[in-house]
MOPAC internal coordinates of N, CA, C and O (Angstrom, degrees):
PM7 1SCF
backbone

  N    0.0000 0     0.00 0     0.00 0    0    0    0
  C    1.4473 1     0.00 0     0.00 0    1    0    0
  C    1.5202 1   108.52 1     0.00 0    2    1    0
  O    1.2310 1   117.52 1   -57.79 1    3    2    1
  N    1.2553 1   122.32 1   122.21 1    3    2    1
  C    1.4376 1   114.17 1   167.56 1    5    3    2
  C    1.3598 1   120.22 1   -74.28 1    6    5    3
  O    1.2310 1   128.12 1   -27.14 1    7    6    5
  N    1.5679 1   101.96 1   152.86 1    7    6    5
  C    1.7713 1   114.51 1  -160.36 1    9    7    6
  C    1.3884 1    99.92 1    94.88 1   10    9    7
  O    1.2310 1   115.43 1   120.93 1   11   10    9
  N    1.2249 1   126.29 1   -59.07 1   11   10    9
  C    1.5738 1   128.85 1  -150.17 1   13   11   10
  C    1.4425 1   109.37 1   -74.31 1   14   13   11
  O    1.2310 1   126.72 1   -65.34 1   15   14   13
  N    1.5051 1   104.68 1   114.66 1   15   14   13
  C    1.0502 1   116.39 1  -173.12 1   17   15   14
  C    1.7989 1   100.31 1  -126.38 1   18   17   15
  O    1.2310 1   123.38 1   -35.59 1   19   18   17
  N    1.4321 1   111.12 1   144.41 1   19   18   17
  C    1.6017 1   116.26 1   165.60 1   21   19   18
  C    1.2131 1   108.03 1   -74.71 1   22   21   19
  O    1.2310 1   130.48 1   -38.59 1   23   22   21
  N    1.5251 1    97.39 1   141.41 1   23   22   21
  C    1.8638 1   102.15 1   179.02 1   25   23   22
  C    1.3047 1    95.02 1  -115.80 1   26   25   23
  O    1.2310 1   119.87 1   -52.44 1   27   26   25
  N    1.7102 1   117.85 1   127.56 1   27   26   25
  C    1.6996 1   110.11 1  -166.52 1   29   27   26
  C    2.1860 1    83.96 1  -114.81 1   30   29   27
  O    1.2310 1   131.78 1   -22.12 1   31   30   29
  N    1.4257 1    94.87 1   157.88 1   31   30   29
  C    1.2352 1    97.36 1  -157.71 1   33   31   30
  C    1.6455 1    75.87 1  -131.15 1   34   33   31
  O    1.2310 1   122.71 1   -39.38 1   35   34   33
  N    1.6934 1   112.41 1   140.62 1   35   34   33
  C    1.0690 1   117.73 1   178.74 1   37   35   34
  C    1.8106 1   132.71 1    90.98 1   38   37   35
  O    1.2310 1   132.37 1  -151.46 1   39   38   37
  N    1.7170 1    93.70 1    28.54 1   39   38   37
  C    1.2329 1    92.39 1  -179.95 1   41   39   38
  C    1.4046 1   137.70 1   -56.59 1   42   41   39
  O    1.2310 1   132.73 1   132.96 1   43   42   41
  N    1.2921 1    93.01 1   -47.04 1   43   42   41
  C    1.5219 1   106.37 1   170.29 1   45   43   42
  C    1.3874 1   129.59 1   -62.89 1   46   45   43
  O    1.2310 1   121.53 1  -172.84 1   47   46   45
  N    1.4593 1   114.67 1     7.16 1   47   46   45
  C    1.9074 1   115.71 1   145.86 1   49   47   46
  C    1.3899 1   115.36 1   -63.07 1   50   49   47
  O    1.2310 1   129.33 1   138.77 1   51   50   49
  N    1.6196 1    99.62 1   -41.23 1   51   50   49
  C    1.5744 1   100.58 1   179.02 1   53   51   50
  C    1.4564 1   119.13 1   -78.17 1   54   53   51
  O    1.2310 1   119.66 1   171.62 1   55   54   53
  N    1.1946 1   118.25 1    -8.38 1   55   54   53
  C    1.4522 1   110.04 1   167.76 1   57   55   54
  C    1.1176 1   112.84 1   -76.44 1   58   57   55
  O    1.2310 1   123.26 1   129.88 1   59   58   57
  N    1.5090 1   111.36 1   -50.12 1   59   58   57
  C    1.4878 1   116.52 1  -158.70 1   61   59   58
  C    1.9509 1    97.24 1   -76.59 1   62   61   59
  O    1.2310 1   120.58 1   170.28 1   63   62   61
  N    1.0530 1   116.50 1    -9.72 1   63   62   61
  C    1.5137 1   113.81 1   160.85 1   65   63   62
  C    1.0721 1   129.48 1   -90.04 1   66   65   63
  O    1.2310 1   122.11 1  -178.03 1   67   66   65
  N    1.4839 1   113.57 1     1.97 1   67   66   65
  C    1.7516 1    97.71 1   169.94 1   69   67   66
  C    1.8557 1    90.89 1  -141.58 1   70   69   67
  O    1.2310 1   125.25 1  -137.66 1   71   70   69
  N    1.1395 1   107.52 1    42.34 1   71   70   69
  C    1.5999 1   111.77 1   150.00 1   73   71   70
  C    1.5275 1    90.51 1  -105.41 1   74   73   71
  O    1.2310 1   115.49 1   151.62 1   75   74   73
  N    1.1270 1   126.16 1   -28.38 1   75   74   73
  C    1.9300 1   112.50 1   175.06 1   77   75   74
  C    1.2792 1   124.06 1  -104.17 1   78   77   75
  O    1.2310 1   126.22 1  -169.97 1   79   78   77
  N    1.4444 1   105.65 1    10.03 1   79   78   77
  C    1.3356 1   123.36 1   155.65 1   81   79   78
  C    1.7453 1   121.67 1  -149.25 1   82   81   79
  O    1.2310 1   123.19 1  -102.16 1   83   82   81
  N    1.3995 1   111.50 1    77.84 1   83   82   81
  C    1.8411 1   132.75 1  -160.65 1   85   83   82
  C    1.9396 1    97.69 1   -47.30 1   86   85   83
  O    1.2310 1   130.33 1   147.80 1   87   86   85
  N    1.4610 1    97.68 1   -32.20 1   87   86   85
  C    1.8757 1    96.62 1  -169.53 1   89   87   86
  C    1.5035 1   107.81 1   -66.64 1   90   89   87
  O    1.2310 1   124.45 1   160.83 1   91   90   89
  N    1.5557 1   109.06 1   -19.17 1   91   90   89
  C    1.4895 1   107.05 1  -163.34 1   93   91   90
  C    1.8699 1   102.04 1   -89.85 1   94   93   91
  O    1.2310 1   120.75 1   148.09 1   95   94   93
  N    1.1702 1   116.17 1   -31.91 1   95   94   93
  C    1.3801 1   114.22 1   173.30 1   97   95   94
  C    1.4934 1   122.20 1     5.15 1   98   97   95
  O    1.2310 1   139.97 1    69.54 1   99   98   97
  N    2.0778 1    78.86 1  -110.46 1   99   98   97
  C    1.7100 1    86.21 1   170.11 1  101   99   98
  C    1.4171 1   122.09 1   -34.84 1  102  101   99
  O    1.2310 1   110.39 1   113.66 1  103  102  101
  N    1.5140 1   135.66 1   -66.34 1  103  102  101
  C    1.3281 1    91.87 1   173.30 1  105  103  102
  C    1.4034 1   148.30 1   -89.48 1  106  105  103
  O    1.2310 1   129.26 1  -168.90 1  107  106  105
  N    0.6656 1    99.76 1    11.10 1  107  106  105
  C    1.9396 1   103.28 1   153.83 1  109  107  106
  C    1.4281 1   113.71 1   -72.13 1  110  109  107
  O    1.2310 1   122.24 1   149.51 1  111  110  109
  N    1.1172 1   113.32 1   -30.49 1  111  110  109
  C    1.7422 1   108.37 1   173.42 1  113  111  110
  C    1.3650 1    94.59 1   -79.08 1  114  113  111
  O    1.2310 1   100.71 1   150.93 1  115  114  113
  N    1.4485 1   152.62 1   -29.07 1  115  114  113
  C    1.5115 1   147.31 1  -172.73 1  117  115  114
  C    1.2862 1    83.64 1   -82.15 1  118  117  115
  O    1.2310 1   105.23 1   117.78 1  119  118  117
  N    1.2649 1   144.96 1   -62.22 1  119  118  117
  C    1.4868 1   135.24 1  -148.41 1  121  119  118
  C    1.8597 1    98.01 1   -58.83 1  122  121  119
  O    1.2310 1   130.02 1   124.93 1  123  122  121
  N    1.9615 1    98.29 1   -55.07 1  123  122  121
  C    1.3263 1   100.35 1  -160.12 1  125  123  122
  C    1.7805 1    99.87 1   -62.98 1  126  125  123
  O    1.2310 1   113.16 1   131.29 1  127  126  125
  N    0.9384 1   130.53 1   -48.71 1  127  126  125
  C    1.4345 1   106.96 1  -178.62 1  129  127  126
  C    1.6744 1   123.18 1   -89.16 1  130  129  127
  O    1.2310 1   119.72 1  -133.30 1  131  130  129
  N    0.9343 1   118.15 1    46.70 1  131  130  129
  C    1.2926 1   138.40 1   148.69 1  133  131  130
  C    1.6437 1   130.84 1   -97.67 1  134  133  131
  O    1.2310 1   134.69 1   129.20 1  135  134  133
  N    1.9850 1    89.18 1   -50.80 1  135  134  133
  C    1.5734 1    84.38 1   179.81 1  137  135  134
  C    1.6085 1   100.34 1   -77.91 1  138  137  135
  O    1.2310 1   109.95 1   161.09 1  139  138  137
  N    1.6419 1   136.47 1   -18.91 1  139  138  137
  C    1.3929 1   120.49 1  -179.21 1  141  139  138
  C    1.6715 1   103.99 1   -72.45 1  142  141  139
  O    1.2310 1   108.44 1   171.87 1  143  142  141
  N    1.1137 1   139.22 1    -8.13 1  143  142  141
  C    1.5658 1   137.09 1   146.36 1  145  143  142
  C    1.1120 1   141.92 1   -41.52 1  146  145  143
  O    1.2310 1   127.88 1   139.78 1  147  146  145
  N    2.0805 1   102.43 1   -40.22 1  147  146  145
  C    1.3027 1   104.23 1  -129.97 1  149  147  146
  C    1.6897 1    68.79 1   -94.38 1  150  149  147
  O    1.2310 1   130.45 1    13.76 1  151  150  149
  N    2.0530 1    97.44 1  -166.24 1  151  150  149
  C    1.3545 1   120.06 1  -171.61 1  153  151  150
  C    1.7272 1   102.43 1  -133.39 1  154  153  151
  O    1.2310 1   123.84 1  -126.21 1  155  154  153
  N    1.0835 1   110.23 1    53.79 1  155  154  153
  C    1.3459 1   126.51 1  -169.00 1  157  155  154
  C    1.6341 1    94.96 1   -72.63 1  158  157  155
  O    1.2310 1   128.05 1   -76.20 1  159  158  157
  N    1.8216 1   102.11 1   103.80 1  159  158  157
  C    2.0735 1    94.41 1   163.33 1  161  159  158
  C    1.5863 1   103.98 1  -135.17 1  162  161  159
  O    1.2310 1   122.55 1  -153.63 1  163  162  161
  N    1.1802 1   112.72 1    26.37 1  163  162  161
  C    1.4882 1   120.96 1   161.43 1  165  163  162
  C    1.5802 1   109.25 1  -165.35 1  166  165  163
  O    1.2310 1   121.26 1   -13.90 1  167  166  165
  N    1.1848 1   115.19 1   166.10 1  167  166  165
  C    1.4679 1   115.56 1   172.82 1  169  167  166
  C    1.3611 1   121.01 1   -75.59 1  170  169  167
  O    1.2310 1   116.96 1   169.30 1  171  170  169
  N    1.1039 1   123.39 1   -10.70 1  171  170  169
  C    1.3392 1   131.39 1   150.07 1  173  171  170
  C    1.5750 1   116.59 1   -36.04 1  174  173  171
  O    1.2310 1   126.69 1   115.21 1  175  174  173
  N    0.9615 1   104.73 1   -64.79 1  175  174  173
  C    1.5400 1   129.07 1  -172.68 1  177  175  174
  C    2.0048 1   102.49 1   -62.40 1  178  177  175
  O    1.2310 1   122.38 1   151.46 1  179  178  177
  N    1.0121 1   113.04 1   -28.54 1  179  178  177
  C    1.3379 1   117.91 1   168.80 1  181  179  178
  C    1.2619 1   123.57 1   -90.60 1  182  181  179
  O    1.2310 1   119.34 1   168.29 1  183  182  181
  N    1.7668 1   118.87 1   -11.71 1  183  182  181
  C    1.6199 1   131.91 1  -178.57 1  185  183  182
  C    1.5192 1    90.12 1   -71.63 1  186  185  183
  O    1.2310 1   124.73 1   131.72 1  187  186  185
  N    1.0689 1   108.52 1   -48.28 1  187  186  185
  C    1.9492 1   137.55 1  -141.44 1  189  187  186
  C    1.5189 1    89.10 1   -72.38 1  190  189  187
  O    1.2310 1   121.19 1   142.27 1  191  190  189
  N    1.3451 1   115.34 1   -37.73 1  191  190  189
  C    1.7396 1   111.46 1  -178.61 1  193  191  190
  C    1.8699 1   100.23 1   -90.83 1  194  193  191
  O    1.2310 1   133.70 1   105.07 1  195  194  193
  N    1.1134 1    91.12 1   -74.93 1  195  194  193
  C    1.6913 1   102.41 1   179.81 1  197  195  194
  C    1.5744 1   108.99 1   -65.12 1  198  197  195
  O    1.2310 1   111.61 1   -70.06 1  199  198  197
  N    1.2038 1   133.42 1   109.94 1  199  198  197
  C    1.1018 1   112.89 1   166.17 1  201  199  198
  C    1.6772 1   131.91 1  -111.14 1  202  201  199
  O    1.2310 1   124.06 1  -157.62 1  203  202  201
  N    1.5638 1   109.82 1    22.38 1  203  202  201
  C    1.1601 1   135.86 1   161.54 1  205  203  202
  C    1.7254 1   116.66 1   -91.22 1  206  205  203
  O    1.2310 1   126.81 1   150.47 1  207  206  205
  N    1.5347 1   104.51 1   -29.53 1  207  206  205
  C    1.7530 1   106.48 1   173.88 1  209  207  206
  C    1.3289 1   116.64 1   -33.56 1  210  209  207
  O    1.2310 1   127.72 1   -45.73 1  211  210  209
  N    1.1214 1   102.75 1   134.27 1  211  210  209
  C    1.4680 1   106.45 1   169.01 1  213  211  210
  C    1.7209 1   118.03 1  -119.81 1  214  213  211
  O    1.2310 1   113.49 1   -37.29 1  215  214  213
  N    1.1696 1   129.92 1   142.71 1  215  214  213
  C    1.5118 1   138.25 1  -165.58 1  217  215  214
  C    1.2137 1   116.41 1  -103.67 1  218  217  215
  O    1.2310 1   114.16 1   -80.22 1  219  218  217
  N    1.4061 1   128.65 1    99.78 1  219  218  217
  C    1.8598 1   110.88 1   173.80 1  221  219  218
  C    1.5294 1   104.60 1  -105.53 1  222  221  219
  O    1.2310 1   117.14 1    11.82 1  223  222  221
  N    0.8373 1   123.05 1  -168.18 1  223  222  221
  C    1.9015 1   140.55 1  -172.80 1  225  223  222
  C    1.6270 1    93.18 1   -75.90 1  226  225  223
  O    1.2310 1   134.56 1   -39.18 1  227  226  225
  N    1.7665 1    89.45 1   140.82 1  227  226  225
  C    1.2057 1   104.77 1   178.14 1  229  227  226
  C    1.6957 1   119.84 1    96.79 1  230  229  227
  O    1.2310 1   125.98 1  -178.38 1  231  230  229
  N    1.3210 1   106.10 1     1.62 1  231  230  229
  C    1.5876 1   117.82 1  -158.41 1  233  231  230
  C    1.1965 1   107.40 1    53.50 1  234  233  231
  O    1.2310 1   111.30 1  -121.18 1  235  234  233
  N    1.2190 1   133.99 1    58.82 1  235  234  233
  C    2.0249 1   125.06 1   146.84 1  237  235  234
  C    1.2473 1    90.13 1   -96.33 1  238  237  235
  O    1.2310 1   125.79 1   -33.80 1  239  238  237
  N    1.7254 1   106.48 1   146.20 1  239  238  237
  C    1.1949 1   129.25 1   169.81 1  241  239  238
  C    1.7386 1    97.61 1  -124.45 1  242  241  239
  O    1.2310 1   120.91 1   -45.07 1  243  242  241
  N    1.5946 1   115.86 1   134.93 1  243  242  241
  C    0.8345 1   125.36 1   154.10 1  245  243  242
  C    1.9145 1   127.47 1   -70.10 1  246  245  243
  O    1.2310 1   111.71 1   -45.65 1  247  246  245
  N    1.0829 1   133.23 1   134.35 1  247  246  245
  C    0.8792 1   116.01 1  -163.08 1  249  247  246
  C    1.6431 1    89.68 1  -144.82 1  250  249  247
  O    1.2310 1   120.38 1   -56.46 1  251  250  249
  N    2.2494 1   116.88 1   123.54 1  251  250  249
  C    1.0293 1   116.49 1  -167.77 1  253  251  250
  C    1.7617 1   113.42 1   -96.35 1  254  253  251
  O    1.2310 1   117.51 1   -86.42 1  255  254  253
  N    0.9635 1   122.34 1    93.58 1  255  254  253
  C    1.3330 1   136.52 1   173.28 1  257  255  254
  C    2.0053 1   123.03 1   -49.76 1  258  257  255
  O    1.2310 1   129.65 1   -62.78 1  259  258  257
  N    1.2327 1    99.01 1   117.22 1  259  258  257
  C    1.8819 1    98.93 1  -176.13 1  261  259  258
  C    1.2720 1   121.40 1    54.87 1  262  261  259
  O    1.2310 1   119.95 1  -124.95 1  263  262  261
  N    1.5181 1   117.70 1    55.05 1  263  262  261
  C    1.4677 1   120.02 1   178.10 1  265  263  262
  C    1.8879 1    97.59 1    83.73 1  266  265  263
  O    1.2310 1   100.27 1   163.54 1  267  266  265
  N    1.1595 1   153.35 1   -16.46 1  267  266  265
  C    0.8997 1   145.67 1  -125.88 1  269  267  266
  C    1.4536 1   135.12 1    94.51 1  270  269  267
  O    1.2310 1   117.43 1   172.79 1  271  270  269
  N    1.4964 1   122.50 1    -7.21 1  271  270  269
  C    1.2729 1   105.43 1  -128.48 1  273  271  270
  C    2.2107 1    82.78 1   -99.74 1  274  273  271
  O    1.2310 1   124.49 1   164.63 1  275  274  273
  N    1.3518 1   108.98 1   -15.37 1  275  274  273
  C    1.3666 1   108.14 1   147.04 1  277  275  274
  C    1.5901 1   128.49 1  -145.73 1  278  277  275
  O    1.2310 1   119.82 1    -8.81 1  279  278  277
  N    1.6141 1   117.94 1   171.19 1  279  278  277
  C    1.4190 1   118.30 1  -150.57 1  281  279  278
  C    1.6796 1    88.85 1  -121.89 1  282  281  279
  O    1.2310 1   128.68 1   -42.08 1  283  282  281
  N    1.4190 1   100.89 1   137.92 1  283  282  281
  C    1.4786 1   102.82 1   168.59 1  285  283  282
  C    1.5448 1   107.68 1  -119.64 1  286  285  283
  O    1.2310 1   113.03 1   -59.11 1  287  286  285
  N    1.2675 1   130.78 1   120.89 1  287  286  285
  C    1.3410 1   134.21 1   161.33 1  289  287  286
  C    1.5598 1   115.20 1   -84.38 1  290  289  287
  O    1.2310 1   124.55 1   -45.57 1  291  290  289
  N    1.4877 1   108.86 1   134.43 1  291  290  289
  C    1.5253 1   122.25 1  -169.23 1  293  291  290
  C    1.6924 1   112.66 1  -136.39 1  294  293  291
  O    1.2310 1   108.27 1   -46.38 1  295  294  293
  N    1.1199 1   139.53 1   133.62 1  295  294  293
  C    0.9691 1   130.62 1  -166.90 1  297  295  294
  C    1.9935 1    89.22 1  -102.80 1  298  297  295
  O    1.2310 1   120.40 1   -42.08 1  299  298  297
  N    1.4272 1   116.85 1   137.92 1  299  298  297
  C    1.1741 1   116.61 1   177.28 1  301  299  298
  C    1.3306 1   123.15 1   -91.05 1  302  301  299
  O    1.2310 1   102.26 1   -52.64 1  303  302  301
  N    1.1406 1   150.05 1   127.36 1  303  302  301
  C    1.5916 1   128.24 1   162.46 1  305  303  302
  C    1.8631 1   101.61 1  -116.96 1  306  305  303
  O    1.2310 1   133.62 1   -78.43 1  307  306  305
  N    1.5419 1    91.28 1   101.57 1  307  306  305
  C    1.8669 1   102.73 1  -166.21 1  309  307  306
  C    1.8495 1    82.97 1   -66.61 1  310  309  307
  O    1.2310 1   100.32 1    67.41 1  311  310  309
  N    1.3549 1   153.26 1  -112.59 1  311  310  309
  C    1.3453 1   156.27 1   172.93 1  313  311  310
  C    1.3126 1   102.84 1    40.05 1  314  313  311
  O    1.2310 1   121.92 1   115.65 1  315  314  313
  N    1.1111 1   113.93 1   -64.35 1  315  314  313
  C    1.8055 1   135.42 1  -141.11 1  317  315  314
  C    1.8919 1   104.25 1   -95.07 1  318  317  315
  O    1.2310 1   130.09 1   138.37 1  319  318  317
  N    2.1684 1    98.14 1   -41.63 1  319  318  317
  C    1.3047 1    89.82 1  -155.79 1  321  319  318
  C    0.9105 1   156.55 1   124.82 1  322  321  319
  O    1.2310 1   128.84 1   145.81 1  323  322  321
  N    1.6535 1   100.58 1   -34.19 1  323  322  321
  C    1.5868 1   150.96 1  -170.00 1  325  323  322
  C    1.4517 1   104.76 1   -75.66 1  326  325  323
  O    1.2310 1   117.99 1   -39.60 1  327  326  325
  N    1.2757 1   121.44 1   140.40 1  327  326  325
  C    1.7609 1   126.67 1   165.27 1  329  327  326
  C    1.3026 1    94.24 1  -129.73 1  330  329  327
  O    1.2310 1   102.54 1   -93.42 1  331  330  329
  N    1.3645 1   149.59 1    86.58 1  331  330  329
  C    1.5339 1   138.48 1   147.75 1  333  331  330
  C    1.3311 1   109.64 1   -65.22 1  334  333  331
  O    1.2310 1   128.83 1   -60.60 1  335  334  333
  N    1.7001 1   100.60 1   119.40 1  335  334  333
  C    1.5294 1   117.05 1  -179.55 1  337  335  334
  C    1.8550 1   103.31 1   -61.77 1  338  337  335
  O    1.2310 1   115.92 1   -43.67 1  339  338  337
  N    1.0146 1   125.36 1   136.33 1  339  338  337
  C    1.5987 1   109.87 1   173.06 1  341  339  338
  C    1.8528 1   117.51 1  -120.86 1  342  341  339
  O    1.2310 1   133.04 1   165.89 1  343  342  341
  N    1.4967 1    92.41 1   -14.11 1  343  342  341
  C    1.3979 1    96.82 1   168.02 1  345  343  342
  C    1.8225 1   125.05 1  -178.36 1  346  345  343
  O    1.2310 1   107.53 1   -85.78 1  347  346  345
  N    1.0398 1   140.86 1    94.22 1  347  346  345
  C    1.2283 1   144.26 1   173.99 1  349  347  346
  C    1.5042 1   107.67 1   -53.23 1  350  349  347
  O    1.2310 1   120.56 1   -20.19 1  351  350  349
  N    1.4587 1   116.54 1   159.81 1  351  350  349
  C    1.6070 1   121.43 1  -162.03 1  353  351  350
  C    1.0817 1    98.05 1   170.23 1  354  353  351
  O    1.2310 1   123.46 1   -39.41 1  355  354  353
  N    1.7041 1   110.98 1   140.59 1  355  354  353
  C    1.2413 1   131.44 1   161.22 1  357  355  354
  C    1.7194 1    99.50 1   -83.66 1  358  357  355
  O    1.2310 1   118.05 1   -46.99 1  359  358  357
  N    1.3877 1   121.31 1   133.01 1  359  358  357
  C    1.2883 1   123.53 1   162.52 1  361  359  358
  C    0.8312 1    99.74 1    11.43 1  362  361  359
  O    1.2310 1   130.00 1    73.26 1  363  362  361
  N    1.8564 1    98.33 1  -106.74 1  363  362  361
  C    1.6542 1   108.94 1  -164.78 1  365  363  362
  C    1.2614 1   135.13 1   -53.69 1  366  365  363
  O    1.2310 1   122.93 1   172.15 1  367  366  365
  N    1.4661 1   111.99 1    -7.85 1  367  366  365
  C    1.8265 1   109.37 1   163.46 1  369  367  366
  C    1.3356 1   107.79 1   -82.72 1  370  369  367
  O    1.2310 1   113.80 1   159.75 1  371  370  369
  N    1.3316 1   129.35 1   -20.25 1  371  370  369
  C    1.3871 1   151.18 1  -147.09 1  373  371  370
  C    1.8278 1    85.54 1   -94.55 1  374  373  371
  O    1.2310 1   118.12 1   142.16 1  375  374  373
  N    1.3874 1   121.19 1   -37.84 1  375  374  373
  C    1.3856 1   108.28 1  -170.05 1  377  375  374
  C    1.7885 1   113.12 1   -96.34 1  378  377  375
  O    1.2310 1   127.05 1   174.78 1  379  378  377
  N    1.8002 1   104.04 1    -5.22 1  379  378  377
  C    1.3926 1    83.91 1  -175.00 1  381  379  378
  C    1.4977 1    98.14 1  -105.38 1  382  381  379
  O    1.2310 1   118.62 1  -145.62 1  383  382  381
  N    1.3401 1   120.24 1    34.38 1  383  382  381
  C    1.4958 1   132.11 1  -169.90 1  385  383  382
  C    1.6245 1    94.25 1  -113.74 1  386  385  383
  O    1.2310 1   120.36 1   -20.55 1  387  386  385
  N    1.7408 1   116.93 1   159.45 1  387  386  385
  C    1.2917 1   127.69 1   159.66 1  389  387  386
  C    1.6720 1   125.24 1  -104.72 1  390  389  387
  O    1.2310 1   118.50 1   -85.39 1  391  390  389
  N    1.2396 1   120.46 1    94.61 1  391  390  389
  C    1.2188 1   124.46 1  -160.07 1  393  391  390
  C    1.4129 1   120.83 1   -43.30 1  394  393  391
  O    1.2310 1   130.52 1   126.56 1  395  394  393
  N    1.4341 1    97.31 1   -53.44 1  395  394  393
  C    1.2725 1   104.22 1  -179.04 1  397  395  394
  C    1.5502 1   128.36 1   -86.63 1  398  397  395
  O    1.2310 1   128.15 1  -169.39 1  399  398  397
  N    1.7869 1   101.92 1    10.61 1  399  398  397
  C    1.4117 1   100.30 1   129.66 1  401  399  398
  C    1.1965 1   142.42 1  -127.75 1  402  401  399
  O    1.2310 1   127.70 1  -127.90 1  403  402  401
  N    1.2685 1   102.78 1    52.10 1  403  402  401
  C    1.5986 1   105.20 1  -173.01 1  405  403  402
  C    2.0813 1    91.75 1  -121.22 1  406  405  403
  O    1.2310 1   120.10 1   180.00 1  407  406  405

């Protein structure tokens, strides 16, 4: 849709996560200006880009960052537009965490 742009809320997790991890940067800056591009109004539309995302209850989408090597959880609001970042993670912090409540 033109105009429609994602408004991601919470950038500055991702900064302050890859000043303590420098490898993750670049892509989190590729992720973050992609999803402020994209035209996300179902999760469909986020398979179709990401096709490693994963979806739990509540609209969080997992989203696999640099081959895997970290996970970003985002809560979606497709209607609105909205991406609230809810948690950045390397894998393995990423696995001893509960997504769908963080």
């Amino acid at each position: 849709m033109v105009g429609w742009h994602v408004r991601v809320i919470a950038r500055k997790m991702l900064s302050d996560f890859w000043v303590r991890h420098p490898r993750a940067a670049q892509p989190l800056k590729a992720w973050f200006a992609e999803a402020r591009k994209a035209a996300w109004k179902r999760p469909q539309d986020i398979k179709a880009a990401y096709r490693s995302a994963s979806f739990l209850g509540d609209n969080r989408v997992v989203f696999n960052i640099a081959g895997n090597r970290y996970r970003l959880v985002a809560v979606v609001h497709y209607g609105r537009g909205i991406v609230f970042i809810r948690q950045v993670a390397t894998h393995a912090d990423y696995d001893k965490t509960d997504a769908e409540a963080v």
